[in-house]
C-alpha positions in Angstrom: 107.0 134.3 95.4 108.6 131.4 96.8 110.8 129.4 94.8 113.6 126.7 95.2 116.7 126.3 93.5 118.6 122.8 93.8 118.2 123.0 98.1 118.2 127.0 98.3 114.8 128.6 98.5 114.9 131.9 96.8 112.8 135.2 96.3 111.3 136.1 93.1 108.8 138.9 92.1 107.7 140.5 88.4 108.2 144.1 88.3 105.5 145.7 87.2 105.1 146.1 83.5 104.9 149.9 83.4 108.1 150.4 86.0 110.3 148.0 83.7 111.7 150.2 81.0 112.7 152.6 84.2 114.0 149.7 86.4 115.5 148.1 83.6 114.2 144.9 85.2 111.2 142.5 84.6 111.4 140.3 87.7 113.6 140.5 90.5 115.4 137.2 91.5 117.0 137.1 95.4 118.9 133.8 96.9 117.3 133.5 100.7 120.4 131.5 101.8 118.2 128.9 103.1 116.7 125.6 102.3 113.9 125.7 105.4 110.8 126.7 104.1 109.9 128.7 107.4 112.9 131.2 107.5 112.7 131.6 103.8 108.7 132.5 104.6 110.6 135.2 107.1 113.0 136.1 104.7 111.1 136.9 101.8 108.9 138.8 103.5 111.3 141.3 104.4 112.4 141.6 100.6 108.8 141.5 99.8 107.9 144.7 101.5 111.6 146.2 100.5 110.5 145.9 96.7 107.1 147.4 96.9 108.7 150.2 98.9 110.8 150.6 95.6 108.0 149.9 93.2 105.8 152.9 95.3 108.8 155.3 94.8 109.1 154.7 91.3 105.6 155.0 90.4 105.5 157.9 92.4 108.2 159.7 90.3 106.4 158.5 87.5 103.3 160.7 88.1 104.9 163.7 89.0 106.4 163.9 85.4 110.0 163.2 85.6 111.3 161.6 82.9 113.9 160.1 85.1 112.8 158.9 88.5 114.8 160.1 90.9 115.1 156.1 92.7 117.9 154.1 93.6 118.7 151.1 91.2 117.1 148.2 92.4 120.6 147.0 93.1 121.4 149.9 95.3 117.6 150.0 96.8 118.6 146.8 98.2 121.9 146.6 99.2 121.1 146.7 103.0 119.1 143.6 102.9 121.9 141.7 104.3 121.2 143.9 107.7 117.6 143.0 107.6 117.4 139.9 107.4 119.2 136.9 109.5 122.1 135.4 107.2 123.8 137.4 104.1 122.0 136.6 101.0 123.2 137.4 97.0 121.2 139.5 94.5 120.6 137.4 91.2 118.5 140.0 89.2 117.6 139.1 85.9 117.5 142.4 83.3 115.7 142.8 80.5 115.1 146.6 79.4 111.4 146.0 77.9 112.3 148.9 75.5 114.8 147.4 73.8 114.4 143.8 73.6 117.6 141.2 72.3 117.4 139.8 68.7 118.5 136.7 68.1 121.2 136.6 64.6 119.5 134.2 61.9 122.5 132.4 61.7 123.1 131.7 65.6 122.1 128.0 66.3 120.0 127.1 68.9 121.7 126.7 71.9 120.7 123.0 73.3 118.3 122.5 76.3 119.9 121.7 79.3 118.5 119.0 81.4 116.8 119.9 84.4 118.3 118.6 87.4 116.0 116.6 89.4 114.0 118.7 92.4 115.7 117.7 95.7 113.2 115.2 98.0 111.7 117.2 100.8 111.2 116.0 103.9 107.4 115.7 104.0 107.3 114.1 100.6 110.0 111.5 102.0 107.4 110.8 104.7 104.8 110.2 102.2 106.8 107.8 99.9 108.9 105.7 102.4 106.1 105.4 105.3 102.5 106.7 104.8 102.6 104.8 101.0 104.6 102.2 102.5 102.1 98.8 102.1 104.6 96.8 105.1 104.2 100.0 107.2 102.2 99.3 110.3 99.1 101.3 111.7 101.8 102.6 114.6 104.4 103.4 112.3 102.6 105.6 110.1 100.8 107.5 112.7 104.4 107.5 115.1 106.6 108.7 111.8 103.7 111.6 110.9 103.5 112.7 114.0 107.6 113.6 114.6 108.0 114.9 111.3 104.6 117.2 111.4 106.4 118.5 114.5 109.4 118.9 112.9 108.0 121.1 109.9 105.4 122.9 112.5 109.1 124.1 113.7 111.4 124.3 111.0 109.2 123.9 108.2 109.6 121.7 105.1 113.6 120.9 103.9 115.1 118.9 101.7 116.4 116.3 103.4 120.1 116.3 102.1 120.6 119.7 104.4 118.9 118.0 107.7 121.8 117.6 109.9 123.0 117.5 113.4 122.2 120.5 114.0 118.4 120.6 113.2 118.5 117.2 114.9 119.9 118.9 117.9 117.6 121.9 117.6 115.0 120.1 117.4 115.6 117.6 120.2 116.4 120.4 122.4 112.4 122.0 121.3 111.2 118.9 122.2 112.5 118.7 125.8 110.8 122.2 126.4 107.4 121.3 125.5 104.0 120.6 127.2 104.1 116.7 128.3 100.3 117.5 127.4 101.4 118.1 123.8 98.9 116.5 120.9 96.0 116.1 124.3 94.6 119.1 123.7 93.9 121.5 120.8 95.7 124.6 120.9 96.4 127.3 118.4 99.7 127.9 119.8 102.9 127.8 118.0 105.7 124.9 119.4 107.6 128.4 120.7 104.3 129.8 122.1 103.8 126.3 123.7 108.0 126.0 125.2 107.7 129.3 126.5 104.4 129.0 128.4 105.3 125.9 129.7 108.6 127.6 131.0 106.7 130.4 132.0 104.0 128.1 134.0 106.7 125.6 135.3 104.2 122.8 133.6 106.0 119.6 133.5 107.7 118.8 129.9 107.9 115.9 127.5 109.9 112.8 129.1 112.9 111.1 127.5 111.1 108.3 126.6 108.7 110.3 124.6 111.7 112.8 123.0 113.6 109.5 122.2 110.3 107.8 120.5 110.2 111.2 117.7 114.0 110.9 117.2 113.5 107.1 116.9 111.2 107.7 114.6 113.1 109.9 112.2 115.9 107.8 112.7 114.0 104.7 111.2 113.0 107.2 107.8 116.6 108.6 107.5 117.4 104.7 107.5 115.8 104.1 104.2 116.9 107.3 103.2 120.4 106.2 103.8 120.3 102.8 102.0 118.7 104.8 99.1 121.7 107.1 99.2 119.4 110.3 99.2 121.5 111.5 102.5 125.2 110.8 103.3 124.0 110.2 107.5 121.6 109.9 109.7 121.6 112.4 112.0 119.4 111.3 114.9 121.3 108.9 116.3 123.7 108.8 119.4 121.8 111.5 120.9 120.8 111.4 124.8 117.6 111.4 126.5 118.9 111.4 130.1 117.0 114.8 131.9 118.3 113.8 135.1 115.6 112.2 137.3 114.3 108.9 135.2 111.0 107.5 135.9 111.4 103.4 136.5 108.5 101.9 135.5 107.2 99.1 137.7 103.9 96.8 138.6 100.9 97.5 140.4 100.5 97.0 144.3 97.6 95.2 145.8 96.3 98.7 147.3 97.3 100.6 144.1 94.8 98.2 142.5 92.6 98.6 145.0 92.7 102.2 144.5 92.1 101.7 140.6 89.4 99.7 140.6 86.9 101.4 143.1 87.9 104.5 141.5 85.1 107.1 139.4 85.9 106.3 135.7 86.6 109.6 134.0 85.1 109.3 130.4 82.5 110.1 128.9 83.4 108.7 125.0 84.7 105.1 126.9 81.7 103.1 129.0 82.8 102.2 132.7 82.0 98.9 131.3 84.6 98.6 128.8 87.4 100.5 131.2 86.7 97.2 133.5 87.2 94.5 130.7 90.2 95.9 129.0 91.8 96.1 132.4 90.7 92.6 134.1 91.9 90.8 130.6 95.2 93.2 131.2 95.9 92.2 134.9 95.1 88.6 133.9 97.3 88.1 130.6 100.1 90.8 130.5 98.9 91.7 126.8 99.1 95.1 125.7 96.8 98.0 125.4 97.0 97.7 121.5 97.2 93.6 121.5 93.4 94.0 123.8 92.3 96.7 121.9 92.6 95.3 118.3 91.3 91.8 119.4 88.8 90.4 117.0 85.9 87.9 117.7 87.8 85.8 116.0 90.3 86.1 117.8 89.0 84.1 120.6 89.0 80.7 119.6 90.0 77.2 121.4 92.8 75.6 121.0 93.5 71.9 122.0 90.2 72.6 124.1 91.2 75.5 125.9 89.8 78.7 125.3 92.3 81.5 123.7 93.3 85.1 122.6 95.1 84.6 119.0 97.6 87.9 118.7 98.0 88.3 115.2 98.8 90.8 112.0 95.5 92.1 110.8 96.4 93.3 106.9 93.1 95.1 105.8 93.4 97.6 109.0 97.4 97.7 108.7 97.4 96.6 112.4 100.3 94.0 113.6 102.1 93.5 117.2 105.0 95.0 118.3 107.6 92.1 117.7 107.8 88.9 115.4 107.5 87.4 119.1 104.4 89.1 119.7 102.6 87.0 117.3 101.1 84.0 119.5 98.7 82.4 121.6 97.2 83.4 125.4 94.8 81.3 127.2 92.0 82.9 128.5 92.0 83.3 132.3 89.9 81.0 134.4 88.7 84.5 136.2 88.2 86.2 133.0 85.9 83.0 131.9 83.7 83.4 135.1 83.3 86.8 134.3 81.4 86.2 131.0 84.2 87.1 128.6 83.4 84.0 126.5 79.9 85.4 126.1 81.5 89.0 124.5 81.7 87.0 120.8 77.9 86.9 120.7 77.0 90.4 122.1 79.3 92.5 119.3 78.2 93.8 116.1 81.0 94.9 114.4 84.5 92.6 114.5 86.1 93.9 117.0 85.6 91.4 120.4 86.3 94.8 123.0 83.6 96.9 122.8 83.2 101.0 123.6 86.6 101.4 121.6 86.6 103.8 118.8 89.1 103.5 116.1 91.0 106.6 114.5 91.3 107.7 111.6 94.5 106.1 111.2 93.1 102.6 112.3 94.2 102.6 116.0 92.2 101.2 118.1 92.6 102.1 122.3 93.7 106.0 122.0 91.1 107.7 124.1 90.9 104.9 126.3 94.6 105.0 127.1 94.1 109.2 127.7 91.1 108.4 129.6 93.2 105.8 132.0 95.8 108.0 132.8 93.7 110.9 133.6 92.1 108.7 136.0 95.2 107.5 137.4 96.8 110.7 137.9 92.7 112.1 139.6 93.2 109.2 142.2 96.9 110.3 142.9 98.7 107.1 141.9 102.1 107.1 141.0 103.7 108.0 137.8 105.6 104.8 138.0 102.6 102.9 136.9 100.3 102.7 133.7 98.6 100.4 132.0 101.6 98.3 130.6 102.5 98.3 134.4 100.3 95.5 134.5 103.2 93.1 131.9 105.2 94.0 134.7 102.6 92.6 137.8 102.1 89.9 135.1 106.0 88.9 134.3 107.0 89.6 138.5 103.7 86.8 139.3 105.2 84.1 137.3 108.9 84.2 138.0 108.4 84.0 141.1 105.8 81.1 140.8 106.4 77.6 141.4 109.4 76.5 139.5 107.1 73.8 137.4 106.9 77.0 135.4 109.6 77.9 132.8 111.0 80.8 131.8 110.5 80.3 128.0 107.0 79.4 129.1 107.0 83.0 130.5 108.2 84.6 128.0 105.7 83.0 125.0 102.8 83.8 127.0 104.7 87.6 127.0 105.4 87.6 123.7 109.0 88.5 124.8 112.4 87.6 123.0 114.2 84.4 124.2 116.3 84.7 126.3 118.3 82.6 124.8 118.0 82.9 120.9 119.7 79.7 120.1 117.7 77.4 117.2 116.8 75.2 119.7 115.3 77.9 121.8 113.3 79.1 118.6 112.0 75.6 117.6 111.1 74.9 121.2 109.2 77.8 121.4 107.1 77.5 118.0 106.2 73.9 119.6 105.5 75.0 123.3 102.1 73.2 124.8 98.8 75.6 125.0 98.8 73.2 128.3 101.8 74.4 129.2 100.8 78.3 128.4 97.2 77.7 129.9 99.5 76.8 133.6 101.5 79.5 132.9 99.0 82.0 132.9 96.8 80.4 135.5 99.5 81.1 138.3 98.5 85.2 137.4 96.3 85.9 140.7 95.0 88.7 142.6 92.5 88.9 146.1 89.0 87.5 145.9 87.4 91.0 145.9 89.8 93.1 143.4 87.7 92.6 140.5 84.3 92.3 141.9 82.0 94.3 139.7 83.4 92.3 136.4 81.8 93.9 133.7 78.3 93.5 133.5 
């Protein structure tokens, strides 16, 4: 019924074979004036009910006997459609009286074929080709990128890409504001309308900025390639803003807040208490990130110069790889984290993975329901929305900068696997050569009271 025309969807349905020499038609052919998939849906339903309204009538006629039906020509039956639907569209009917069909003159050459011009890329099979096929394309990125453009076709549905502009990019940011911060936590059978105008309804609080500005980022990254491919003439989600007013700083954790945490009633079921207490003691005492701690391997933790370590590194067969170039590197295990058996965790696992409890998705990330299952926790026990888990890179980086000034700032930041500072080339050779002394110091100056972490792990 559906069919697309360069970037136009349009309407098209066979008359039946016995109204055709009446109708003076064999299929009926109607541009929906659209290139989104979901309003042409709307649209050519509309003309699909107008045409068997026609088709009844005709038949009808037919079985009372009249040799001439008394029905409107199929031009004039659907004149009005421009009222009934949302934008103007044009008739394109194609006749072709079945009683009398064209001959072709023996002498008349064949006219030549024309070239069919190539089928415009839609957006979904962009997503496909430039990031889910992608070999370079991260674990993140794939599941990031599929996840704002599923939203974007659960919305608009599927486009080609040339006719995405600032307006659907606006549209679509503005959707995004109105939606259920619980979005993608929950099943539902809602649609992204249903879900605004509940949450409106319900005063339920909405996406933040940070998460709006991590889809558009995201589609802003595809349209990229896009652009450098020349298959669109601009990107049209950048320069947008994710101000809503109010802006939630994030900051580190406070001795009580800790306190709070860690005598708290872990909430999940599908994550042991056990494993909720090891990824966040090697947090607190290393600054590394959910997905760094989650995707740790057992070999992974080897030593270095004598000194025990966490190697962060690109792991190719799962897709896997840090956040930054900089987050490629080294951290010394913890003198606490030591005493509390971590070195022992090699030997207890099965599988490769060094954290155990952690399930991976079906798109390779590790850490998901864990980091659902923290928050839930955190927000049972009342704690602020200023802190999370990555709160603890910011207790980590506030510990050491205001340590003892034996302790650089470069030191700092390679243990963080932060940018220079300074990006000279002697900043970048001084930091590929930086002691594991030096980051083993570094990271011992991370402290916390005797009895935070008392229950370990075991």
């Amino acid at each position: 019924m559906l069919r697309i025309r360069g970037t136009t969807y349009h309407f098209r349905r066979i008359v039946p074979p016995a109204l055709r020499s009446v109708l003076n038609q064999r299929e009926i052919w109607v541009s929906l004036k659209t290139g989104y998939q979901s309003e042409a849906r709307k649209r050519a339903s509309v003309l699909h009910a107008r045409t068997t309204e026609l088709f009844e009538k005709t038949s009808q006629a037919l079985a009372e006997g009249q040799e001439r039906p008394a029905v409107p020509h199929v031009r004039d039956a659907l004149r009005d459609l421009h009222r009934l639907l949302e934008a103007p569209i044009g008739l394109e009917a194609i006749p072709l009286p079945a009683s009398k069909p064209r001959l072709r003159p023996q002498n008349m050459r064949k006219a030549p074929k024309m070239q069919s011009k190539p089928q415009p890329l839609l957006l979904s099979e962009a997503l496909t080709r430039f990031v889910l096929e992608n070999p370079h394309a991260s674990a993140d990125t794939r599941k990031a990128t599929q996840r704002a453009v599923e939203l974007f076709l659960q919305a608009f549905g599927d486009a080609p890409v040339s006719i995405i502009g600032g307006e659907k990019a606006g549209a679509f940011r503005d959707l995004l504001f109105s939606l259920p911060a619980s979005l993608g936590k929950r099943k539902s059978s809602l649609t992204l309308k249903e879900e605004a105008d509940r949450t409106k309804t319900d005063g339920r609080p909405t996406l933040s900025g940070k998460s709006v500005k991590n889809h558009m980022m995201r589609l802003s990254a595809l349209w990229n390639q896009l652009l450098q491919r020349e298959l669109v003439k601009k990107n049209p989600w950048t320069g947008w803003s994710f101000e809503t007013g109010s802006k939630t700083i994030r900051r580190g954790w406070s001795t009580q807040e800790l306190q709070t945490l860690m005598t708290g009633d872990w909430p999940s079921s599908s994550v042991p208490e056990s494993t909720f207490r090891i990824v966040t003691m090697i947090g607190a005492y290393s600054g590394m990130r959910l997905g760094e701690i989650s995707h740790l391997r057992k070999e992974d933790l080897q030593t270095i110069d004598g000194i025990p370590c966490f190697i962060i590194r690109p792991h190719t067969d799962s897709g896997w790889s840090p956040k930054t170039d900089a987050g490629t590197r080294i951290v010394p295990v913890h003198s606490r984290l030591i005493e509390a058996g971590l070195l022992t965790l090699k030997d207890k696992m099965d599988g490769p993975y060094l954290i155990p409890g952690l399930n991976t998705s079906k798109d390779g990330v590790r850490g998901t329901v864990f980091g659902r299952s923290f928050s839930t926790m955190k927000t049972r026990l009342g704690l602020p929305a200023e802190i999370t888990f990555h709160s603890f890179r910011h207790s980590v980086s506030t510990q050491l900068r205001n340590a003892s000034a034996d302790i650089r700032e470069i030191w700092i930041d390679r243990l963080l696997g932060h940018e220079a500072t300074h990006k000279s080339q002697g900043t970048s050779t001084y930091l590929s050569g930086i002691k594991t002394a030096n980051l083993k110091q570094t990271v011992e100056a991370i402290s916390y009271p005797d009895n935070l972490f008392r229950k370990g792990w075991s």
